[in-house]
N, C-alpha and C positions, 0 to 999 in steps of 0.2 A: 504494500500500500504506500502514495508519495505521500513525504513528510513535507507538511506545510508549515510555513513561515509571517511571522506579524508584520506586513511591509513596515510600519511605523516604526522598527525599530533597528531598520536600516538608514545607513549616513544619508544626509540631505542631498548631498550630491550625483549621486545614484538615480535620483531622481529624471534625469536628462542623460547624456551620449556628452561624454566631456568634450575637449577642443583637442584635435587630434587622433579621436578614435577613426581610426578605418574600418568602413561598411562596405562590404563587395569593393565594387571600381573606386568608391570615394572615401573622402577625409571631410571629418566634422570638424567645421570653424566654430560654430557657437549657434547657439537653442534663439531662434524666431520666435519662436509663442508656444503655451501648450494649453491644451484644454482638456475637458473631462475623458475624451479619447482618443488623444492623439496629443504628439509634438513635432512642431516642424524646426528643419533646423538648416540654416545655411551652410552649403557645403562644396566642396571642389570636387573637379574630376580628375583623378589621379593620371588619367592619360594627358589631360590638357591645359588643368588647370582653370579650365572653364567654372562661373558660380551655378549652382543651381542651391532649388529646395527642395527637401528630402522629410516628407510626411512620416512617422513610424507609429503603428501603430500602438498604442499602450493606454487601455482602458483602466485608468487609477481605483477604480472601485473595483475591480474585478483581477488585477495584475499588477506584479510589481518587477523591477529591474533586480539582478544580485549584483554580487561584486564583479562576474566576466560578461555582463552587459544582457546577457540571455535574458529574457523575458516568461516572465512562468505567473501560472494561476495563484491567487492567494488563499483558496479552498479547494475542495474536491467540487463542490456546488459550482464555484467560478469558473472552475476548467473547462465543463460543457459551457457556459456564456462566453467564453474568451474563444475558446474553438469556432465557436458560432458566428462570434463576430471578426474571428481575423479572416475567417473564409469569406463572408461577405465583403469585407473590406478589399479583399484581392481582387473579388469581382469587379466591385465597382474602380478598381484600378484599372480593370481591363477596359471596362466601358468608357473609362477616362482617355484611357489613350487614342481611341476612338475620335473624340472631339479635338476636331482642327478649323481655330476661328482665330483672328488675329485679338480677337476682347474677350477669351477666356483662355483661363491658364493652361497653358498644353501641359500634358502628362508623357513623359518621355524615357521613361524607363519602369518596372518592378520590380520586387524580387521579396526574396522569403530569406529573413537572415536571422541570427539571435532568437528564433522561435517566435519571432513574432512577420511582419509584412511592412516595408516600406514602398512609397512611391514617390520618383522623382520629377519634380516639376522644372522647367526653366524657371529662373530667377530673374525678376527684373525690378529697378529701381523705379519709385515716387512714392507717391503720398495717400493717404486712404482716403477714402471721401468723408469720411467721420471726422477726421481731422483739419478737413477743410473747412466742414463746416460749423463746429465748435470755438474754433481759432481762428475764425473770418479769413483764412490765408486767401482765398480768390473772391472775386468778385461773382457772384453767384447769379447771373447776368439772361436773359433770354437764351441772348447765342449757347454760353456754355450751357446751360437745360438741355437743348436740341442736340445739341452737338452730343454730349455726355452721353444721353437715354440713347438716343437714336442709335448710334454706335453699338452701346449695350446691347438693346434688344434686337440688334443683327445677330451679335452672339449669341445672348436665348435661343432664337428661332433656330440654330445648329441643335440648342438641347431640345428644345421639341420636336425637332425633326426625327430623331431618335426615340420617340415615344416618353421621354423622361422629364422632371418636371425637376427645378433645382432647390427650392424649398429653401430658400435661406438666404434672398438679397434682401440687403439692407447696406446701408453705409460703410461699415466697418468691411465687407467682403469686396467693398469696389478700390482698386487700385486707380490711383490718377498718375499716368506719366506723363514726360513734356507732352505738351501741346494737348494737355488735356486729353489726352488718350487712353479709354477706362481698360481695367482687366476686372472680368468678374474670379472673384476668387473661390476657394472653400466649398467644396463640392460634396463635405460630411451628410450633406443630406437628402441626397439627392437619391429620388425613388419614380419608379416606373408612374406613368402616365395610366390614373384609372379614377373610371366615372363610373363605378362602381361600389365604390369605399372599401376595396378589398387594396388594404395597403399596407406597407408595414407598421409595424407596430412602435415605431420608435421615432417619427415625425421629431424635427427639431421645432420647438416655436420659439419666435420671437414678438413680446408683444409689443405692438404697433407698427409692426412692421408683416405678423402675418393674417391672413383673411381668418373670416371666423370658420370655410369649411374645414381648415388646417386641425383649428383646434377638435372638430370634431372623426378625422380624416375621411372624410364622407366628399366625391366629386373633385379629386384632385387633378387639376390640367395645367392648362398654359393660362386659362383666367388667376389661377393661383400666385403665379410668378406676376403674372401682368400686376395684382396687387399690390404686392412685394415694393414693385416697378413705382407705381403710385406714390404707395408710402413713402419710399426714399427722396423723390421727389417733394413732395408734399416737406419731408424733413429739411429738405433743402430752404426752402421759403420759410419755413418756421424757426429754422434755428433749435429746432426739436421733436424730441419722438413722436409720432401723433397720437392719437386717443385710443388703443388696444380695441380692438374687432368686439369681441362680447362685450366689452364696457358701450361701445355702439350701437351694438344690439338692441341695450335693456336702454340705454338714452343716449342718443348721438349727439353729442355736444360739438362736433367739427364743424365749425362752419367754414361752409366750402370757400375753397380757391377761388375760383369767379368773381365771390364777394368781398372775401377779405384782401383778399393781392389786386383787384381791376385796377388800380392807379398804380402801378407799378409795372404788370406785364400784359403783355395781351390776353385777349381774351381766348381763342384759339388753343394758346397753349395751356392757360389757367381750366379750361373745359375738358381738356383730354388728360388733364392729373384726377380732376374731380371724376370722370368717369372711370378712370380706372381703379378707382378707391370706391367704387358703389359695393355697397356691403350683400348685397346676391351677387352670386357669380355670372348669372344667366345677362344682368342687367352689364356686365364689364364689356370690355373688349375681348375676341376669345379666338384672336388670335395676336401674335406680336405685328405681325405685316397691320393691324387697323390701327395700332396705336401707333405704330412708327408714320401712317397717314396721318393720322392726327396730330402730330408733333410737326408734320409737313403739310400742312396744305399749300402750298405750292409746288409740292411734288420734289421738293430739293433733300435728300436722303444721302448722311455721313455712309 
């Protein structure tokens, strides 16, 4: 029978893939971010020295690192959830590598190392949109809206094309490089395309950023993301999160775009955030190509 281990009472540092460690072809520079399942971490290619980013799997409630970097369950109970989930996680590695758009992150290698599953992405430098818009770095102007979305939701329409739905924009997943050039990032939650409600069971939310059928996983499509789409937008003009989808529900307190921005942006654009934020789905845009019309009516498409 394996003998299990209290992660908590292993060194802090253990926590992450130190600077230096070699994974397959590469070398770890230093930990990006990490969240409840996963870490990413900036890294080299040892053939070229090229940057990329290198996702690895490690679900903290369910797994823990030891001393030679291996990855192992922290229960008998966890070991079937962790098995579960590094297999799914491969998957959608693979479906990742699949997506080639110049405004979402390409996935450009995997592999199975340390007992657990990484994937490497190209690395590229700017700014999040979160941080743009928190610390007024840009001028948050018509042009950039069009420019920004439109952009974006060419890349959506690659994920939908593909049956899958991305489940998780909001601010913080959109990269801004020069010339305002977005990359949609964070692909953790990304699940098959179904107007059925037959989906997994592990939906990420974010509130005010996602629709209310999310919360229920009931009718997930491309109106899903189109929300998403909305919302961030909408976050843009506010300077904040907007009002969570069931707090909507039971009282909509948002008063829409149209009214509250008309002295500021057009109308046009301020009607195609509002509709894309309508709380049915059926009432949205339902697919990316309407809202990308909307964003242009004149037909001029980044």
């Amino acid at each position: 029978m394996a003998e299990y281990y209290d992660p908590k009472t292993y060194p802090t540092e253990w926590n992450y893939l130190q600077s230096g460690t070699i994974v397959d072809q590469y070398i770890i520079e230093r930990e990006l971010a990490h969240g409840g399942f996963s870490s990413v971490y900036l890294a080299r290619q040892l053939a070229d020295q090229i940057l990329v980013a290198i996702k690895e799997f490690l679900p903290r409630k369910q797994a823990h690192r030891t001393w030679n970097n291996v990855v192992v369950a922290n229960s008998e109970e966890d070991r079937i959830l962790f098995n579960r989930g590094r297999a799914l996680f491969f998957e959608e590695a693979k479906v990742l590598s699949q997506l080639k758009h110049h405004n979402i992150v390409e996935v450009i290698n995997f592999f199975q190392a340390n007992s657990t599953v990484y994937m490497v992405m190209t690395y590229d430098y700017g700014v999040s949109l979160n941080k743009v818009i928190t610390e007024g770095q840009l001028d948050i102007d018509e042009e950039f809206l069009v420019q920004v979305f439109t952009s974006l939701l060419n890349g959506i329409e690659i994920i939908h094309q593909k049956n899958m739905v991305h489940l998780d924009i909001k601010p913080g997943n959109i990269l801004l490089r020069p010339d305002n050039d977005p990359l949609l990032l964070d692909f953790g939650a990304i699940q098959q395309n179904s107007q059925t409600g037959k989906v997994g069971s592990t939906l990420v939310l974010t509130n005010g950023f996602s629709p209310i059928e999310q919360y229920s996983a009931k009718a997930i499509g491309a109106w899903t993301d189109i929300y998403a789409v909305g919302a961030t937008m909408r976050c843009c003009l506010d300077k904040q999160v907007p009002q969570p989808s069931p707090s909507r529900m039971k009282q909509d307190a948002q008063v829409s775009a149209a009214k509250t921005f008309k002295r500021k942006y057009p109308a046009y654009l301020l009607e195609a955030i509002d509709w894309a934020m309508e709380l049915q789905p059926r009432k949205r845009p339902q697919t990316t190509a309407e809202l990308i019309s909307a964003l242009n009516p004149n037909g001029i498409k980044a």
